[in-house]
N, C-alpha and C positions, 0 to 999 in steps of 0.2 A: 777339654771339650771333645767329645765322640767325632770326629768327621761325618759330613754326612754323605750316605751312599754316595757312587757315580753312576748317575744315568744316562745315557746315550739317547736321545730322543731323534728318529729319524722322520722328518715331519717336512713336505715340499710346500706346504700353502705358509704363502708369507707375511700372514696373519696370526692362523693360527697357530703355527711352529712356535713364534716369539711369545704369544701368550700363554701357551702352554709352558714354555721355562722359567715365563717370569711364576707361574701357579704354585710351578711344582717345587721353585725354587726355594722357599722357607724349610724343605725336609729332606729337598737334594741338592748334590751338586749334576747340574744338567749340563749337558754340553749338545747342541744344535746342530743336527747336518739337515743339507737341503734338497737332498738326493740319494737316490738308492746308492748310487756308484761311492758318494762321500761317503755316507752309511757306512758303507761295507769295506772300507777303508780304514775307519776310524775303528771301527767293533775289531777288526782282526789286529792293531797296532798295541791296543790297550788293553787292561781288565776293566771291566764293570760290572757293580752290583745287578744291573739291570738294564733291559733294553726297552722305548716305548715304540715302535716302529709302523707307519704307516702300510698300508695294503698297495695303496694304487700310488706309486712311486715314480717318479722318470725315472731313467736310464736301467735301474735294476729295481724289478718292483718289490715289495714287501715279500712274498711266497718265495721267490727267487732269493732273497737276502737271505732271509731264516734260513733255506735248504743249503744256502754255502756256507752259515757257520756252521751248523750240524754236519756238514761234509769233513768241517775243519775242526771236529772234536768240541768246539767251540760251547759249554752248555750254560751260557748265559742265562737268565730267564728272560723272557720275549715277551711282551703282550703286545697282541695286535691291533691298529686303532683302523676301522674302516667303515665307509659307508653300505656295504653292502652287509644287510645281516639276517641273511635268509638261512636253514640250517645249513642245506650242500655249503656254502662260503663258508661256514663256520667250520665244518668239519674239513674243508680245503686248508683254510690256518691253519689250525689246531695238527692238522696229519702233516703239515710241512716241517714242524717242530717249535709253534709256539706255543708258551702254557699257559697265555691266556689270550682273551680276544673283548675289545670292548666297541661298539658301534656306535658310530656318530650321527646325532649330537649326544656327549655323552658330557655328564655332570663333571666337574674337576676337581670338587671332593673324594666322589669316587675314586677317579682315576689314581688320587693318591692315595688311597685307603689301599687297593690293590696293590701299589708298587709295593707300600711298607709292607703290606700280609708276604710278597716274593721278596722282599731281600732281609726279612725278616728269618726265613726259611730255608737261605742261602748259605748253607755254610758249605766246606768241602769237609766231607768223612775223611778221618783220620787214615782210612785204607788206600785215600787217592793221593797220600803224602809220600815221595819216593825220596832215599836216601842215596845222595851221591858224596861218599868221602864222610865227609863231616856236615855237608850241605845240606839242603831241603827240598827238592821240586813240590814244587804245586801245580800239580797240571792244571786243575780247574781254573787259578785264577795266575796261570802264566808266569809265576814267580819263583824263583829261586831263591834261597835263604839261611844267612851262614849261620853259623852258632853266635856271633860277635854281633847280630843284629843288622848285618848290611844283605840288602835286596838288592837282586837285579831282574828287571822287567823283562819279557820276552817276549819276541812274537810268537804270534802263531805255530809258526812252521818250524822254529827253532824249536815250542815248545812240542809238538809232535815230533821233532827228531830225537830231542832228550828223553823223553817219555820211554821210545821205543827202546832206546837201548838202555833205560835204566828200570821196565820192568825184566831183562834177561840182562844181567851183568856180565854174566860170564859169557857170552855167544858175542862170535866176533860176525857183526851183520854186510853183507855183499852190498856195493852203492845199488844195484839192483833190487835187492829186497828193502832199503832203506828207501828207495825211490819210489818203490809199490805201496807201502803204507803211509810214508808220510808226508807226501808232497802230493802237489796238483796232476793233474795229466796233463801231461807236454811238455813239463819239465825233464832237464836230461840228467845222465848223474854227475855231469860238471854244477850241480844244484845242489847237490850234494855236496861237493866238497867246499861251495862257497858257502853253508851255512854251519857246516864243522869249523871254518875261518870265521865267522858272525859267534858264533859260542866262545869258542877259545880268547879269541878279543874281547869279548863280556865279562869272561870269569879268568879261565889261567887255561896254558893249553896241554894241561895236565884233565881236563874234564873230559875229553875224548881221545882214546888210543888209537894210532893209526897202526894198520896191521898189515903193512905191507903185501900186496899181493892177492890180498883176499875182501881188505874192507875197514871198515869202525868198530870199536868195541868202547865201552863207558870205559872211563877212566874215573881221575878221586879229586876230590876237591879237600884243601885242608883249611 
């Protein structure tokens, strides 16, 4: 049997949050946050096919959530669910980085006709697949992957630091330029060297070379 997608629904009314899982659940697997903050917790921990994310959220509203995955390489598909549906709002989603937008009250046939059309559409191009050693990165969907069929899940940030240094193999990267692309602001490059320590405990600690005196380089996974 196929799995079905994972959809991350971020939905605060606690009404409609739960109806909408139980709707959608015959063609997904859904999983429930009830807040921007949970939201954006969950979306940055795991992969998912797809995201259905509220506008008007507590703590981190919907525009705000979509622009920190997008910050975080993160390109999930997004549809946005909201009561305001004038064009300027529409064009506010949409330029935040979701790729679609549906306004409420909105049918819930639809809303899963849509999901299937975006993860129908989801695949990652074989150009965003990086080779480490004998291994696999997936940027898009945060995975790592050996020839023998064992995955390891990544986060976010782990997979932003992998990334960088495995599209330039051979450049041995400074925690300062490793800190400018691939981590938050306000992070220091002691953040650095604790997710070179999250990777190597993942896989082997043969996945990153430490270059004494100057920084990280990829290393080989076998």
């Amino acid at each position: 049997m196929t799995p079905r997608p994972r959809v991350l629904l971020v939905e605060d009314d606690r009404q409609l949050g739960p109806l909408v899982a139980e709707l959608l659940g015959a063609d997904f697997d859904v999983t429930l946050a009830a807040d921007g903050r949970e939201g954006l917790r969950l979306a940055t921990e795991r992969a998912w096919e797809a995201m259905v994310v509220d506008r008007g959220l507590p703590h981190v509203d919907g525009v705000e959530l979509v622009k920190a995955l997008r910050a975080k390489g993160i390109a999930t598909p997004v549809l946005m669910l909201t009561a305001l549906g004038t064009v300027p709002d529409k064009v506010e989603g949409l330029d935040s980085g979701a790729d679609d937008y549906l306004v409420k009250p909105f049918d819930a046939d639809e809303l899963a006709a849509r999901l299937r059309a975006m993860t129908r559409t989801y695949e990652t191009p074989r150009a965003d697949l990086l080779r480490i050693g004998s291994w696999e990165l997936d940027a898009a969907a945060r995975m790592l992957s050996s020839p023998y069929g064992h995955r390891v899940e990544l986060s976010a940030t782990e997979t932003a630091l992998l990334t960088v240094l495995a599209r330039e193999p051979q450049r041995v990267h400074s925690r300062t330029e490793l800190l400018a692309v691939a981590f938050d602001a306000g992070d220091t490059p002691g953040a650095v060297d604790t997710y070179v320590h999250y990777l190597r405990k993942k896989t082997d600690r043969s996945v990153i070379r430490t270059v004494h005196g100057i920084g990280y380089q990829l290393g080989s996974l076998e």
